[in-house]
N, C-alpha and C positions, 0 to 999 in steps of 0.2 A: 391504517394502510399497512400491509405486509412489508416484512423486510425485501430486501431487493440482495441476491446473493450472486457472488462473481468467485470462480475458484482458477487454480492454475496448477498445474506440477510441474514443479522443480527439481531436476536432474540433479541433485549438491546435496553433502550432508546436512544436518541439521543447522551445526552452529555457523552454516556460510549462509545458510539461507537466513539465519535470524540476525546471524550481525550484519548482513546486509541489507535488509528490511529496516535495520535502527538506527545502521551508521549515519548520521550528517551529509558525511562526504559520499559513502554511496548512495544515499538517494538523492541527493543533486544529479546523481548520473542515469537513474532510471526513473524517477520522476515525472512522466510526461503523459500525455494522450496524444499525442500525434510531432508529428517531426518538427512544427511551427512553434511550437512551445518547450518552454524549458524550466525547471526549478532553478531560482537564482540562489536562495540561500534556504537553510536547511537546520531549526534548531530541534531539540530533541530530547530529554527529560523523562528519561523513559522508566518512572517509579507511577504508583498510587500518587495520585495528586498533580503530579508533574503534567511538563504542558510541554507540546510540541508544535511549533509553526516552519511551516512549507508555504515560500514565495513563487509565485509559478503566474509566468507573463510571457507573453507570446514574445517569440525574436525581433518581431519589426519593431516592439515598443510601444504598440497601437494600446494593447490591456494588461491588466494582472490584480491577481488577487493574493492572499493570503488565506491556507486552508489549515487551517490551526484545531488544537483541539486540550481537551484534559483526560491523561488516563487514570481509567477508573479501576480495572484490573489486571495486572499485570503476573502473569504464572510464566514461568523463566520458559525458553523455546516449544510452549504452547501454545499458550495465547496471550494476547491484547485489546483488550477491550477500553474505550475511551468515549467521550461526548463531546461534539460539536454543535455550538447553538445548542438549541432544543432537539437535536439529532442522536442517536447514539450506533455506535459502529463493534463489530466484533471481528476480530482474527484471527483465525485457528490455524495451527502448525500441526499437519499431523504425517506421522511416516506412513509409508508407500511402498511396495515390492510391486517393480516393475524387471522389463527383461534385461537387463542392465544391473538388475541391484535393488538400489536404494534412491529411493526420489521423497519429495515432500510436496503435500498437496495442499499449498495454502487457502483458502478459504476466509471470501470476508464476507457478513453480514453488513448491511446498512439503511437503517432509515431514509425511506425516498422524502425528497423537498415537495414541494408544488410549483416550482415556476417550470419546471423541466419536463419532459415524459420521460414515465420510468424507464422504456425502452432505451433513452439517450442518455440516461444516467449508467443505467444499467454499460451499454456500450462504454461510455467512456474508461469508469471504474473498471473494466474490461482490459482497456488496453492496457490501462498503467500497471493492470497487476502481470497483464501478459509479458509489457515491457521491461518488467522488475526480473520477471523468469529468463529471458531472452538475459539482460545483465551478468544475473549471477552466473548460469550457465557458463556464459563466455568468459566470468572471470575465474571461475573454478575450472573451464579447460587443462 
């Protein structure tokens, strides 16, 4: 099955967009697919081999899971690349001249599941990245 790709651009320079992409503490804050859900805790290990896990449960307490992973390549404010389960994900940082300047157009690849459609994969992975843009943005105002 083909990868499933979701991109976004980000108004911020590079290194606000990547340390806030890896920070812990910022993506506890951008973390999300929709307003009902939130990331509780946020580890991050962000070398070759290192592992990162994001706890992410709805507000009422009803679910949650853990979306965890291991990165496999890591090139400093370009890319990240990692594996989940039997999944594997890519991230690309790349610069942007828009009419403003300077924007970043992050870009992720990832392996579709099979319990989901891809379209609803696709949407979700959607939000969170648009919500990540929406974040930095506002913290780089």
């Amino acid at each position: 099955m083909e990868k499933i790709v979701v991109e976004s651009l980000v108004k911020a320079p590079l290194e606000v967009v990547w340390d806030s992409y890896n920070n812990p503490q910022d993506i506890e804050q951008w973390n999300t697919a929709s307003a009902d859900w939130h990331t509780v805790n946020s580890k991050n290990d962000l070398r070759v081999g290192g592992q990162f896990s994001n706890r992410m449960e709805a507000k009422d307490g009803s679910m949650g899971f853990d979306f965890s992973g291991t990165y496999t390549e890591i090139v400093p404010d370009q890319k990240i690349a990692y594996s989940f389960g039997d999944r594997n994900a890519e991230i690309l940082f790349k610069q942007q001249h828009d009419q403003q300047g300077r924007a970043i157009l992050v870009q992720i690849s990832f392996d579709p599941e099979d319990v989901y459609p891809v379209e609803q994969q696709r949407a979700g992975w959607q939000a969170i990245l648009d919500n990540f843009a929406k974040y930095v943005e506002t913290k780089n105002a």
